[in-house]
N, C-alpha and C positions, 0 to 999 in steps of 0.2 A: 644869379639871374637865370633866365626861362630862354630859350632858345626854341621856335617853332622846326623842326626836323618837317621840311618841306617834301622832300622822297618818299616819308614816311607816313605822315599826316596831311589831316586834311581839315580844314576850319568851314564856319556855315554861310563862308563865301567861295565856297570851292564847289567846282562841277564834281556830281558823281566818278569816282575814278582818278583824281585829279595830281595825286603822290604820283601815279600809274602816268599820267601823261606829262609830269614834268621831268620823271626819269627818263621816259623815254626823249623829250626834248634835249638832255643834256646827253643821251648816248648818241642822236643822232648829229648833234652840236660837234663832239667829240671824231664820231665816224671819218666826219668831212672834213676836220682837221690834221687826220693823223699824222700828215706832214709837217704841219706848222712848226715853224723853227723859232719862233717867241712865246712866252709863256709870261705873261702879267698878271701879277695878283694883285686883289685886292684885300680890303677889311673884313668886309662881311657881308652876307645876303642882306639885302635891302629889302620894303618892304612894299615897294613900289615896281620892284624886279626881280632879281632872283627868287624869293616868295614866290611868285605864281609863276612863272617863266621856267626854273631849275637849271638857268644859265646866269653866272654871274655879270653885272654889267648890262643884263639884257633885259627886256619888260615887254610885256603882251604885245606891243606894238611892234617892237622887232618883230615876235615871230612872224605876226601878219604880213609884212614887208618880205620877209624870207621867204611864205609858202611853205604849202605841206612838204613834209610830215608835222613840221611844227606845229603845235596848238595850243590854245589859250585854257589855262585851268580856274580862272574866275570865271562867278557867274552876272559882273557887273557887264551893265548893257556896252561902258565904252572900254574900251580895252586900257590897262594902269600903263602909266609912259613912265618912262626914269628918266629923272633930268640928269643924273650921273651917267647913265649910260646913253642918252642922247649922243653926250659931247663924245665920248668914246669912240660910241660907233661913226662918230660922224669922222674923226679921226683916221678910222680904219679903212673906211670909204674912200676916204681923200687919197691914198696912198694904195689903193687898192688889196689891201692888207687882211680883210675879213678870215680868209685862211688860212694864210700867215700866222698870227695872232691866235690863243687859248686867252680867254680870260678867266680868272680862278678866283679864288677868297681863301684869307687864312682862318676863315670861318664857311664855312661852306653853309653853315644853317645859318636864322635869323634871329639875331638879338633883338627883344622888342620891352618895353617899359611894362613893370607891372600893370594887367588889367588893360591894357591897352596894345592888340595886338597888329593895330594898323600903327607902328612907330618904329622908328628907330633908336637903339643905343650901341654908346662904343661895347665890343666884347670885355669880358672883364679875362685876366690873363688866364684865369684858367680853363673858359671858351678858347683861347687863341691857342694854346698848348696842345688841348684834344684836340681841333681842327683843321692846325699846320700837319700834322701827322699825314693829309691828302694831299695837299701841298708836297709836300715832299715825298711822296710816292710819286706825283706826276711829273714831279724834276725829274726822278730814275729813270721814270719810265720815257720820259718826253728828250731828256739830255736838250735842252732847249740850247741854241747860240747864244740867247740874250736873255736873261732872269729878268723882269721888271717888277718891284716892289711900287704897287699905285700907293702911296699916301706912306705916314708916319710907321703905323703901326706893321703893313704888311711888311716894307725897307726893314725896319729892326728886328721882326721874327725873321726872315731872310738871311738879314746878315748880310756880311762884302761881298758874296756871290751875286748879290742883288744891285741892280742899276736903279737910285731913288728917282721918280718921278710924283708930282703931287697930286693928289686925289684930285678930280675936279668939285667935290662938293666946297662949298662955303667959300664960294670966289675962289676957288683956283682952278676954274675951267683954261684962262690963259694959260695959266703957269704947265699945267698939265698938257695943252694945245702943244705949246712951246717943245717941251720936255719929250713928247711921244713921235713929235715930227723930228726932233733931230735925231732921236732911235731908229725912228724907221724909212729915211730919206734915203735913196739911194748912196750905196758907196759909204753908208755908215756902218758902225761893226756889229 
């Protein structure tokens, strides 16, 4: 399968410059977290978020909400929202956690269906092999307190280092609500 390399590339919905502004979103992402003592991965760039955004879990709309430096690398008129990283963020919020919290992908790029690169598909494992490689460089470097594996696939690349919580896509916003608050409620480990 084709993976869109969003750092790198840029499609004929992209602003001029647009690899350029979402590296820069994920360094400044990064910047303001260097403390953060949780590290959550997920599956893989979406194509409603990480795609334009170059933060996993996050979508145009966040960064609008955030403020500069952050900036939008679509050239659509309304900014793309992620309903996976809605509930996230909203998560993160609740618990005041936004920088606390890294959110990652054991794919950092974006799986998308032949021909069609406004989609999503699962990584196939040899996408998830080359792109836990960053993943676990940012374990090293991060030594997080708390590993979180969002959904099936990040939990089994992972491994028992990892604390399973479920994706929110396909009805398990709960279960995920559920799972990320008792991680990150005071006086939890």
């Amino acid at each position: 399968g084709a993976t869109f390399n969003q750092f790198r590339d840029a499609g004929p919905d992209d602003v001029p410059g647009a690899a350029e502004i979402r590296l820069a979103n994920l360094r400044h992402y990064l910047d303001e977290r260097r403390d953060a003592d949780v590290l959550a991965v997920g599956e893989a760039a979406g194509y409603q978020g990480m795609r334009w955004s170059g933060i996993a879990f996050t979508s145009e709309y966040d960064l609008l909400r955030w403020g500069d430096p952050y900036r939008r690398s679509s050239r659509r008129p309304r900014p793309w929202k992620e309903p996976s990283g809605t509930i996230v963020h909203g998560v993160l919020e609740e618990f005041g956690a936004e920088r606390r919290v890294i959110l990652w992908n054991t794919v950092p790029t974006h799986p998308y269906l032949p021909g069609q690169p406004l989609s999503n598909r699962r990584p196939t494992r040899g996408e998830v092999t080359a792109g836990v490689v960053f993943a676990e460089r940012l374990v090293d470097i991060l030594q997080p307190r708390l590993l979180v594996g969002v959904g099936r696939i990040a939990a089994e690349t992972l491994g028992s280092r990892a604390v399973y919580v479920r994706h929110p896509a396909q009805s398990g916003a709960t279960a995920f609500r559920l799972g990320m608050r008792a991680l990150l409620a005071p006086g939890s480990s």
